[in-house]
C-alpha positions in Angstrom: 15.5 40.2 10.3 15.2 36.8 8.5 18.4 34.7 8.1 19.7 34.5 4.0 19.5 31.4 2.5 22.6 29.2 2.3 22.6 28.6 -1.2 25.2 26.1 -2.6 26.7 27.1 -5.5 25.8 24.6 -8.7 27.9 26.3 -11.4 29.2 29.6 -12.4 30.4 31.3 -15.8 28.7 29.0 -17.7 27.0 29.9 -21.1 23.5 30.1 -21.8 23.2 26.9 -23.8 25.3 24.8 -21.1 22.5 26.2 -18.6 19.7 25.0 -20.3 21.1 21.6 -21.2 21.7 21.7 -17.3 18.1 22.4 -16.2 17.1 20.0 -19.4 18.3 17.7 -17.0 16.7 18.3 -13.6 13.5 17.5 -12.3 10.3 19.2 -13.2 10.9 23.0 -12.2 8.8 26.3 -12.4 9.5 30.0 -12.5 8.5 31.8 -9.0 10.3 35.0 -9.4 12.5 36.8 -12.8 13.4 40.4 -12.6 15.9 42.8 -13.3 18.8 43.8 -11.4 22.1 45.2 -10.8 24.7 42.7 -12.5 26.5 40.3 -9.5 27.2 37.5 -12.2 30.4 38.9 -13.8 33.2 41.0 -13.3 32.5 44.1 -15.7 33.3 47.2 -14.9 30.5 48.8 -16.8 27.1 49.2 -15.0 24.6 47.0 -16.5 21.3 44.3 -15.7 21.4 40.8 -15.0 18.5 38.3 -14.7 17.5 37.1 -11.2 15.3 33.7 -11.4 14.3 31.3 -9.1 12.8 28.2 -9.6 11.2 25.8 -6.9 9.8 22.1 -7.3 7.1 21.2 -9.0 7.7 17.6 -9.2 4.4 15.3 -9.1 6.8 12.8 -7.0 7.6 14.8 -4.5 4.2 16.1 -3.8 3.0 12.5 -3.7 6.2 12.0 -0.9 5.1 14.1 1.6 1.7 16.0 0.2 0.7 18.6 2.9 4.6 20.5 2.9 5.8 22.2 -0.3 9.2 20.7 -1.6 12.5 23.0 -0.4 14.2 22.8 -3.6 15.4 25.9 -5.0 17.6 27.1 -8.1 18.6 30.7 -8.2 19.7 31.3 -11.6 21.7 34.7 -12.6 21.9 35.6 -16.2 24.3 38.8 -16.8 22.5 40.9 -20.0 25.5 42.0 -21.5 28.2 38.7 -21.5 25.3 36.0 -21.2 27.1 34.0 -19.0 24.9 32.1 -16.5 25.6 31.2 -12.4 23.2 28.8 -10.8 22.9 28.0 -6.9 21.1 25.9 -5.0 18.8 25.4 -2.0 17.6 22.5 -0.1 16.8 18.7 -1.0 14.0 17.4 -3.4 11.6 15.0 -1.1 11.9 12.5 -3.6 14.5 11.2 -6.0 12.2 9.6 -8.3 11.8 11.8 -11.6 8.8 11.5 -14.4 10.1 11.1 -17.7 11.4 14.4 -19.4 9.8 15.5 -22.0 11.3 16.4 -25.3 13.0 19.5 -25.6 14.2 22.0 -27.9 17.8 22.4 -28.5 19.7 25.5 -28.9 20.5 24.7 -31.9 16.6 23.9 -33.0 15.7 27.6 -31.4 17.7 29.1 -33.5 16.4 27.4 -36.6 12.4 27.9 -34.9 13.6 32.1 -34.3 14.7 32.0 -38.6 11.7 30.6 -40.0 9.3 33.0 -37.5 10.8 36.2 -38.7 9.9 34.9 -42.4 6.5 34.5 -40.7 6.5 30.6 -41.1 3.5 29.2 -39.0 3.6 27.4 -36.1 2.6 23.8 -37.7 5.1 24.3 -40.6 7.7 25.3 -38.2 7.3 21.6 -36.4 7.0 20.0 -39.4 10.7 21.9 -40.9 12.1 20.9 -37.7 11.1 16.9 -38.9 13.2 17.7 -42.4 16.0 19.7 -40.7 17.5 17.6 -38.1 16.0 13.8 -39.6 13.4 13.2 -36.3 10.1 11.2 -36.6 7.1 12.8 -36.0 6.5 11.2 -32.6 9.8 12.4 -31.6 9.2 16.1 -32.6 8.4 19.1 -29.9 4.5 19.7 -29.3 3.3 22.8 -31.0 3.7 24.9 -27.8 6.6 24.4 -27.1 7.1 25.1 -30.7 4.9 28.7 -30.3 6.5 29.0 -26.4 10.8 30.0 -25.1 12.3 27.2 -23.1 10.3 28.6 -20.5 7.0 27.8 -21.5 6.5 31.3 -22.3 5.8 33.5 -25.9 8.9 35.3 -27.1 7.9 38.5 -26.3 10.8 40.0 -25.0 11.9 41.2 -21.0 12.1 44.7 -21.4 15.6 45.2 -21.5 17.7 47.0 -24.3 19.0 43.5 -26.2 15.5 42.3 -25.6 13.0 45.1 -25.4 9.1 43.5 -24.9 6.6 44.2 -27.6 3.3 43.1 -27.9 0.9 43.1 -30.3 -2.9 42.6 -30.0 -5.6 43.4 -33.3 -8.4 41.3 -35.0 -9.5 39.7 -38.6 -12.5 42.1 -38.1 -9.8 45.2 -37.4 -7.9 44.7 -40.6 -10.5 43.8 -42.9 -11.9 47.1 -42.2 -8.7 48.7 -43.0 -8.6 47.1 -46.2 -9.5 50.3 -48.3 -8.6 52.8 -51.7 -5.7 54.7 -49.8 -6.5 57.7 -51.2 -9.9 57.6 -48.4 -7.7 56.9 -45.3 -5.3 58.7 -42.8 -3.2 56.1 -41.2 -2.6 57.4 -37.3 0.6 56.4 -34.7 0.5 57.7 -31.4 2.2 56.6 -28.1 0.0 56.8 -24.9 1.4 56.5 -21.7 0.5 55.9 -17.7 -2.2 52.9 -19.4 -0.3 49.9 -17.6 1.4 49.1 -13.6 5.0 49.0 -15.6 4.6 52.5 -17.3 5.4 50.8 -20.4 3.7 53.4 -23.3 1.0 51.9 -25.7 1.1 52.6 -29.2 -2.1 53.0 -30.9 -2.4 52.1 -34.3 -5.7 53.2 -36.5 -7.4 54.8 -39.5 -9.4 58.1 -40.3 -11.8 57.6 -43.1 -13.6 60.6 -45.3 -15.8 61.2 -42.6 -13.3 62.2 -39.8 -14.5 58.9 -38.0 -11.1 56.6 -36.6 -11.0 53.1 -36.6 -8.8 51.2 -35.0 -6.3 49.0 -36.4 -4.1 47.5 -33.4 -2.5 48.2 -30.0 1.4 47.6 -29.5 2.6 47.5 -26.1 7.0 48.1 -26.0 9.3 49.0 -23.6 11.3 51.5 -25.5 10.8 53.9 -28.1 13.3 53.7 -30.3 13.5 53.1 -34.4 13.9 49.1 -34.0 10.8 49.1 -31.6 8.3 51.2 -34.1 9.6 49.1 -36.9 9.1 45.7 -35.7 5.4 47.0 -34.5 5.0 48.2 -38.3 6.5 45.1 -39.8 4.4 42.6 -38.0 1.4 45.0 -38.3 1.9 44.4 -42.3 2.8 40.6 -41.5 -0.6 40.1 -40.4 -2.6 42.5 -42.6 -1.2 41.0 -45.2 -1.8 37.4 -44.1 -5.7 38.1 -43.4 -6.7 40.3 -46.7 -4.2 38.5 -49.4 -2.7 41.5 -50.1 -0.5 44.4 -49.5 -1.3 47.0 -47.3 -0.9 50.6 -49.4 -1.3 53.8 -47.5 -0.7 57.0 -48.7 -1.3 59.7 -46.0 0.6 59.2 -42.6 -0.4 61.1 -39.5 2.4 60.8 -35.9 4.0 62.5 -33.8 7.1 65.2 -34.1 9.8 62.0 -34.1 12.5 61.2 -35.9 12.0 57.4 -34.8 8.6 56.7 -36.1 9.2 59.1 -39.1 12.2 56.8 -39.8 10.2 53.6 -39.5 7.2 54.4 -41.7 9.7 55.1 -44.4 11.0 52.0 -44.2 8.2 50.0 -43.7 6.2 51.1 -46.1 9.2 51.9 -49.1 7.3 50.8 -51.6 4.4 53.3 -51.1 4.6 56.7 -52.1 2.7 58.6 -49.2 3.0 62.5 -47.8 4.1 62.5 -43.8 1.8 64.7 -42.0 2.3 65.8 -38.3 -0.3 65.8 -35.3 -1.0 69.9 -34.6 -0.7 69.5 -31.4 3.0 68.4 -31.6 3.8 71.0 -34.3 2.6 73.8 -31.2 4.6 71.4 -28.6 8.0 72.2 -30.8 7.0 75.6 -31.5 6.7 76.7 -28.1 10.0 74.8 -27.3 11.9 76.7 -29.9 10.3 80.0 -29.2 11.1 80.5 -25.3 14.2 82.4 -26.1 11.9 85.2 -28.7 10.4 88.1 -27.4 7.2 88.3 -27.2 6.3 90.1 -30.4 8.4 88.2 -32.7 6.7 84.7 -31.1 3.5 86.1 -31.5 3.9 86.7 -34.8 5.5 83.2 -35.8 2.3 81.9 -33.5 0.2 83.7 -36.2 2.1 82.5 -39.4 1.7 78.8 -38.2 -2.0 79.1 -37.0 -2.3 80.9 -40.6 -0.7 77.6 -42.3 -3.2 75.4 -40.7 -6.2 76.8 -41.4 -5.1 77.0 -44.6 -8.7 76.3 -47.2 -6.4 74.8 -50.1 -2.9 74.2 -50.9 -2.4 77.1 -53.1 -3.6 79.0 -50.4 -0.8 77.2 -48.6 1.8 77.7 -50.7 1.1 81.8 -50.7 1.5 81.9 -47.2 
């Protein structure tokens, strides 16, 4: 069996803003491993996740030092999800002592204030440029725009799949919601959550619009780690974000096609509050409950409530509908 690693311990209990002032201050490091795991970093009794990191060299100095063997330094970094307090360890000797010259970085206090002005959908640019007025810096002394756009790891803020961060993702086109852009009364918009579409098993939510002509169009694809109200209601709120952004208006819908959930039922009267629309629910769901609530009936008195909801749906008008 290989021997562990005798990693020297840097700091522990620390918060999450003393952590990243501390790596602020290290040479240039990069993320070889993040994942989720059984808490070690704290003392809770409570089973919950922490964050297990490691980050190795990836100084241009000590490549230059000794060029054909990878550096040795290591920094395992444990972040517990439910206090947020950090412990960091380390492994090894850098090859070289000399440093390049950090780069600017953002301050908690600047992420905060970068995280306020994206959920009122402030643009990237304008969100450099308000950082300028808010804390009195030149403009040659401001973040790029990526690191702007990108966490304090170089990465988007898209979340890590756990429950005080669930991961969403978003993905449409200009061409997608201009074609959306249509007289509600001519449009069905359509939810549904598909599953076993990605390695991680995280579901896909699919996003689109029947016209007149029973054709579907899409609108977007959501990718989210949980299912919950929050997660349908940020998808539906940055859906509108964007729709909104790209045709200069509103977007009005009023017919409403998902699935037999109180969740995504939830959301879409939320979202769209200001829109007076009719709920509808896939068939397919409405025969999924039916047969869940019908296992205990005999077989007589389920075929008969079989008939009276087969009857409903094939129903030519709605005063037909109502008499039934």
């Amino acid at each position: 069996m290989p021997r562990p690693h005798a990693w020297n311990l840097l700091c522990s209990g620390v918060s999450s803003e003393d952590s990243a002032l501390l790596l602020q201050g290290m040479k240039t490091w990069k993320t070889v491993k993040s994942q989720l795991m059984s808490c070690a970093a704290c003392s809770s009794g409570t089973p919950h996740s922490m964050r297990y990191k490691v980050l190795r060299c990836a100084c241009k100095h000590c490549t230059d030092a000794v060029p054909y063997q990878v550096c040795p330094w290591r920094l395992k970094v444990l972040v517990c999800q439910e206090t947020d307090v950090v412990d960091m360890h380390e492994l090894g000797e850098h090859h070289s002592r000399a440093r390049t010259p950090s780069k600017l970085c953002i301050t908690p206090q600047q992420r905060d204030f970068i995280k306020e002005l994206a959920r009122e959908n402030v643009m990237p640019l304008r969100i450099r440029h308000a950082l300028g007025r808010k804390f009195g810096h030149r403009p040659a002394a401001l973040p790029s725009l990526r690191s702007v756009a990108y966490d304090t790891s170089g990465l988007p803020e898209i979340g890590n799949g756990s429950d005080p961060r669930p991961f969403l993702i978003g993905m449409t086109t200009k061409a997608l919601l201009r074609n959306a852009a249509r007289d509600a009364n001519t449009f069905v918009l359509h939810l549904d959550a598909t599953f076993k579409l990605n390695s991680v098993g995280y579901p896909v939510l699919v996003c689109g619009i029947t016209d007149a002509t029973r054709a579907f169009h899409l609108v977007a694809l959501f990718i989210t780690s949980q299912l919950q109200y929050e997660h349908f209601e940020a998808a539906l709120v940055a859906l509108c974000r964007v729709y909104a952004r790209v045709n200069g208006a509103e977007w009005q819908v009023k017919f409403v096609l998902g699935d037999a959930d109180k969740a995504q039922h939830k959301a879409f009267r939320s979202v769209f509050a200001d829109c007076s629309f009719t709920y509808l629910m896939c068939f397919y769901h409405v025969v999924a409950k039916l047969r869940e609530r019908t296992r205990g009936l005999s077989s007589e008195l389920s075929t008969l409530v079989y008939k009276g909801v087969y009857d409903l749906h094939f129903a030519q008008s709605k005063s037909e509908y109502v008499a039934l």
